[in-house]
C-alpha positions in Angstrom: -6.2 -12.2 25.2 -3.7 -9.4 24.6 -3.6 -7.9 21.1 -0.8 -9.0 19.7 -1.6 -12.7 20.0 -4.9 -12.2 18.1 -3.0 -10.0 15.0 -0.1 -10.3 12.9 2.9 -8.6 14.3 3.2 -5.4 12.8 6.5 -3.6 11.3 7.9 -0.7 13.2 6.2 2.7 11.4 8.1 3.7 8.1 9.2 -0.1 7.7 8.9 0.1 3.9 12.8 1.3 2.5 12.0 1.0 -0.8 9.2 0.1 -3.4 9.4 0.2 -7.0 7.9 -1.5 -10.2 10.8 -3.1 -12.7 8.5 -5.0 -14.6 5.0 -4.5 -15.8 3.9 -7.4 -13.1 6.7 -7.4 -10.7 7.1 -5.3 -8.0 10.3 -5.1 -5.6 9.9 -4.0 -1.8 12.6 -3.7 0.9 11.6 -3.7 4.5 13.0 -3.0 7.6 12.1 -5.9 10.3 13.0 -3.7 13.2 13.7 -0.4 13.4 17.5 0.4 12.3 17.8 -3.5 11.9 18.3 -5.6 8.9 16.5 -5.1 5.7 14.4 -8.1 3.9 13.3 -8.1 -0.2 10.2 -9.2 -1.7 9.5 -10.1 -4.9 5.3 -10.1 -5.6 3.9 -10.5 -8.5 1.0 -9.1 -9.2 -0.6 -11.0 -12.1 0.2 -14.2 -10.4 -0.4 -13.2 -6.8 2.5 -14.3 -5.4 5.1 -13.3 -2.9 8.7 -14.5 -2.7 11.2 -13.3 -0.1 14.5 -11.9 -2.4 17.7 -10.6 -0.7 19.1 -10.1 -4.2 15.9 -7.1 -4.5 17.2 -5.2 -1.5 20.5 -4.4 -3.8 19.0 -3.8 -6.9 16.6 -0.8 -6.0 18.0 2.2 -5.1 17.1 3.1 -1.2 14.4 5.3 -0.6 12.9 4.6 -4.2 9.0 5.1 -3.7 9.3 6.6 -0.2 7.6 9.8 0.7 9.6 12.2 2.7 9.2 15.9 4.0 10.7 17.4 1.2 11.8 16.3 -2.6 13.0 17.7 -5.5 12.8 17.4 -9.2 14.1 19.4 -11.9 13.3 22.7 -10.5 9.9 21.7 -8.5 10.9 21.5 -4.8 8.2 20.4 -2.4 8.5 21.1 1.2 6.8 20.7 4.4 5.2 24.5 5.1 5.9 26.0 8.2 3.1 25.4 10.2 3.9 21.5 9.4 0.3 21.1 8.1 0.7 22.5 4.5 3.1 21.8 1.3 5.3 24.4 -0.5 5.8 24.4 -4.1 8.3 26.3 -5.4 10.9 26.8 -8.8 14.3 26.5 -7.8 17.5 25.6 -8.7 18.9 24.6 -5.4 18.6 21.7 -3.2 16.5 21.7 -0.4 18.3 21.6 2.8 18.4 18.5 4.7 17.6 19.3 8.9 15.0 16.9 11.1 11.8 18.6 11.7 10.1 18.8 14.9 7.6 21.6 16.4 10.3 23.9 17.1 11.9 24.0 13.8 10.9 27.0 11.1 10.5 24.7 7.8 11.0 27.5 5.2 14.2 28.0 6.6 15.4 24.7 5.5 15.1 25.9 1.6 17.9 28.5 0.2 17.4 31.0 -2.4 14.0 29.9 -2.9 13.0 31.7 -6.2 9.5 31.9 -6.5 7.2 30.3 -4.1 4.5 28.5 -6.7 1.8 28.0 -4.2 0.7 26.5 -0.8 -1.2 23.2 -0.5 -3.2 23.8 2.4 -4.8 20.5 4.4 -5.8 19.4 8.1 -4.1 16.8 9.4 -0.7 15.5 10.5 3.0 16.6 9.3 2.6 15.2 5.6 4.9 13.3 3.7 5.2 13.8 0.3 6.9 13.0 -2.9 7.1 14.3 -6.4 6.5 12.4 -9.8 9.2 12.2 -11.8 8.5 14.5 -14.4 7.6 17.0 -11.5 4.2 17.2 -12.6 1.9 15.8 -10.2 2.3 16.1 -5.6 1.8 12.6 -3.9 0.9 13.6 -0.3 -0.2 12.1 2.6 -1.2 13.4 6.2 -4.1 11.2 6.9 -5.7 8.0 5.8 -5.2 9.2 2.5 -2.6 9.3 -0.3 -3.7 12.4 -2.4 -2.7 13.7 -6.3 -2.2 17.2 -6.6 -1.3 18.5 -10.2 1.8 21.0 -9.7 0.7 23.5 -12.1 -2.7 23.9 -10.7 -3.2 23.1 -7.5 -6.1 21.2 -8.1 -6.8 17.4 -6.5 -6.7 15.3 -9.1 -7.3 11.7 -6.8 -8.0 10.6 -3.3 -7.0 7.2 -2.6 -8.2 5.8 1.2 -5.7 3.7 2.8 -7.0 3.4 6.4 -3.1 5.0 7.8 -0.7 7.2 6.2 1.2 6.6 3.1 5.2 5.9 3.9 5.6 5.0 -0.2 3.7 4.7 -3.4 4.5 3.0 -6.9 2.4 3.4 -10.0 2.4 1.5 -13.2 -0.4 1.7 -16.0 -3.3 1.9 -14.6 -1.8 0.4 -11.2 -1.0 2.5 -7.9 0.5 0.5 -4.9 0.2 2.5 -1.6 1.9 1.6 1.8 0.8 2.5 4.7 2.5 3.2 8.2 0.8 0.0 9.6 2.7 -2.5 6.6 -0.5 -2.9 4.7 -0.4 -2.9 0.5 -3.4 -1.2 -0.5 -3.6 -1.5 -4.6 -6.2 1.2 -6.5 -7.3 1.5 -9.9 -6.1 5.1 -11.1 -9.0 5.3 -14.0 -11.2 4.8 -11.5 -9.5 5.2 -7.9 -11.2 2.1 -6.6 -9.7 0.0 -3.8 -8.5 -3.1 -5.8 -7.4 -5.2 -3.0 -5.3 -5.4 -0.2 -1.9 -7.4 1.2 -0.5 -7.9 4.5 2.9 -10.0 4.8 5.4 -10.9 7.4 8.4 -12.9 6.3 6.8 -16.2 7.4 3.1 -15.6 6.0 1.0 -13.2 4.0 -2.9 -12.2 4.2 -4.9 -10.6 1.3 -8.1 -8.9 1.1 -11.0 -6.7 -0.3 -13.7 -4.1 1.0 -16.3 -6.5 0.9 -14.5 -9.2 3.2 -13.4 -11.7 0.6 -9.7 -12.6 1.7 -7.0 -15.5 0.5 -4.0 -16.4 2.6 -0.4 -18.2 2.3 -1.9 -20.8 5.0 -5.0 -21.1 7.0 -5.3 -18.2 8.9 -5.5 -18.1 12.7 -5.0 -14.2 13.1 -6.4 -10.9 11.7 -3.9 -8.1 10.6 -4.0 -4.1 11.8 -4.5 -1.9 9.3 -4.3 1.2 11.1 -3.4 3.0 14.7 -3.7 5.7 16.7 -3.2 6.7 20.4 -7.0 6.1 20.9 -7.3 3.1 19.0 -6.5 0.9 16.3 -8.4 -0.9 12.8 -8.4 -3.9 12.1 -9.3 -7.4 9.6 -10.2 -10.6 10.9 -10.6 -13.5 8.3 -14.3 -14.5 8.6 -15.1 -11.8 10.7 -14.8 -8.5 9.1 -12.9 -4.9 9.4 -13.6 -3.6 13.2 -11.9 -1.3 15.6 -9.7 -2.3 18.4 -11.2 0.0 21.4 -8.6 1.4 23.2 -6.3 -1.0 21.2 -6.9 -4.4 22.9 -9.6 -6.7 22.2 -12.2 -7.7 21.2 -13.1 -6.6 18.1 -15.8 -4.4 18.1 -17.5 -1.8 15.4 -16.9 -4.7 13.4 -18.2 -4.0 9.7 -19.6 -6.7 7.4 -20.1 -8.7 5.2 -17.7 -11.8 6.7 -16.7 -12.8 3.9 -15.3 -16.5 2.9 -12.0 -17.6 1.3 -11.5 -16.8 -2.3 -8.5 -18.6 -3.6 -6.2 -16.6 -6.4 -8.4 -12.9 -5.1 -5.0 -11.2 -5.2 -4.2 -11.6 -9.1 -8.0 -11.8 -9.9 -9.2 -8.4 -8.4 -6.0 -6.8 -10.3 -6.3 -8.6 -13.1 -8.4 -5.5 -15.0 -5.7 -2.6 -13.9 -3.1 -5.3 -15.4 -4.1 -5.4 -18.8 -2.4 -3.8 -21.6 0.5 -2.5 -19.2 3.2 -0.5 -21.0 6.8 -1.7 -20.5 8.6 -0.1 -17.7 10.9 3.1 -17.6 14.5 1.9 -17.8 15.7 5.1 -16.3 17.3 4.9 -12.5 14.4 5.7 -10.0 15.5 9.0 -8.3 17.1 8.6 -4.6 14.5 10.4 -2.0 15.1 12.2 1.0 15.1 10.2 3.7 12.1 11.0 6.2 13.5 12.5 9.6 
């Protein structure tokens, strides 16, 4: 049985355009189907747990809002992929970042002019990172791992890890709500009091497939396939209804490594297991969500 068969198709890498919050409840995501193809809108709602497919979304989010990119800018923070393409620079200034592709053979710090003051350098193992500032400028969002980590600009310190099995392509935070995206199309939805993995959501345009870490999982219709989570060269994660999370050796199947409990269908798990983030949610900001850079 070949592996695509047995999973949900996955979205090309980056397939998330946009993700943002407009209501305490309602969250709006544009997604590229294929890659340079046409773009869909969602509409889900987190208290009720519920996903509608919206074309009307796609035009009233700006593009790129939520997505993390190889550089930003806000106010007079500017984050940027360091020159070795495994750290972050923070610096003050009051021009914009230039805008060139990176690969291997391109000197990042050359892509920021009359760079003031370089703040500090966020050093961490991993991939090239993507990243993206807070609004206010206050707080790094990066990702270069399995990971979507807070650092606090001023100080350099971690201030939360969230896991999210693949890296982040785009984030949005309400209240005490933080929605994650990773590369492989999977929602992963944390607590930021405590940082706890809330749940899980995996949707194509035709059917959707939610979840938690301890194998409890609700879907749009009976479910006859599992959904990756995450892939590499090597091989690729996995969760199976019924079965569990488990690695895709060499990324076919079967499943193996699989990691209990199986747990059995839990109807409404969605809106339940976010039900405690949700409560006592401050309105929205009305301000325009900034525009992003788009990731090369």
């Amino acid at each position: 049985m070949k592996k695509q068969d047995a999973l949900i198709v996955r979205y090309p890498d980056g397939a998330c355009s946009a993700l943002q919050f407009v209501s305490p409840t309602q969250l709006l995501l544009a997604y590229r189907v294929v890659d340079h193809g046409p773009t869909l809108g969602f509409v889900l709602d987190v208290a009720e747990g519920s996903l509608v497919a919206s074309a009307a979304s796609v035009a009233s989010i700006p593009e790129d809002a939520g997505c993390l990119g190889y550089t930003d800018e806000v106010s007079t923070v500017t984050a940027v992929v360091g020159a070795d393409l495994r750290s972050v620079e923070l610096r003050l200034s009051g021009a914009p970042a230039t805008q060139r592709s990176i690969g291997r053979d391109v000197v990042v710090a050359d892509r920021v002019r009359n760079a003031s003051q370089l703040v500090r350098t966020i050093t961490r193992t991993g991939k090239i990172p993507y990243l993206r500032l807070s609004d206010d400028g206050a707080s790094l969002h990066y990702s270069a791992s399995d990971k979507l980590v807070c650092v606090d600009v001023a100080s350099g310190v971690v201030t939360a890890t969230y896991r999210c099995f693949c890296r982040v392509t785009a984030y949005a935070e309400h209240g005490a709500l933080l929605v994650a995206h990773n590369k492989e199309g999977l929602l992963c939805f944390f607590d930021k009091r405590t940082h706890r993995a809330l749940a899980y959501l995996r949707f194509t345009p035709t059917e959707w497939l939610a979840f938690c870490d301890d194998g409890a999982w609700d879907a749009s219709r009976e479910p006859s396939r599992g959904v990756e989570i995450a892939w590499s060269d090597a091989e690729s994660k996995a969760f199976v209804p019924g079965v569990g999370f488990g690695t895709l050796a060499k990324n076919a199947l079967p499943m193996v490594g699989v990691v209990g409990p199986a747990g059995a269908q839990r109807a409404g798990l969605l809106a339940n297991a976010l039900s405690a983030a949700l409560r006592e949610l401050p309105a929205p900001s009305r301000e325009p969500a900034r525009r992003s850079p788009r990731r090369r």
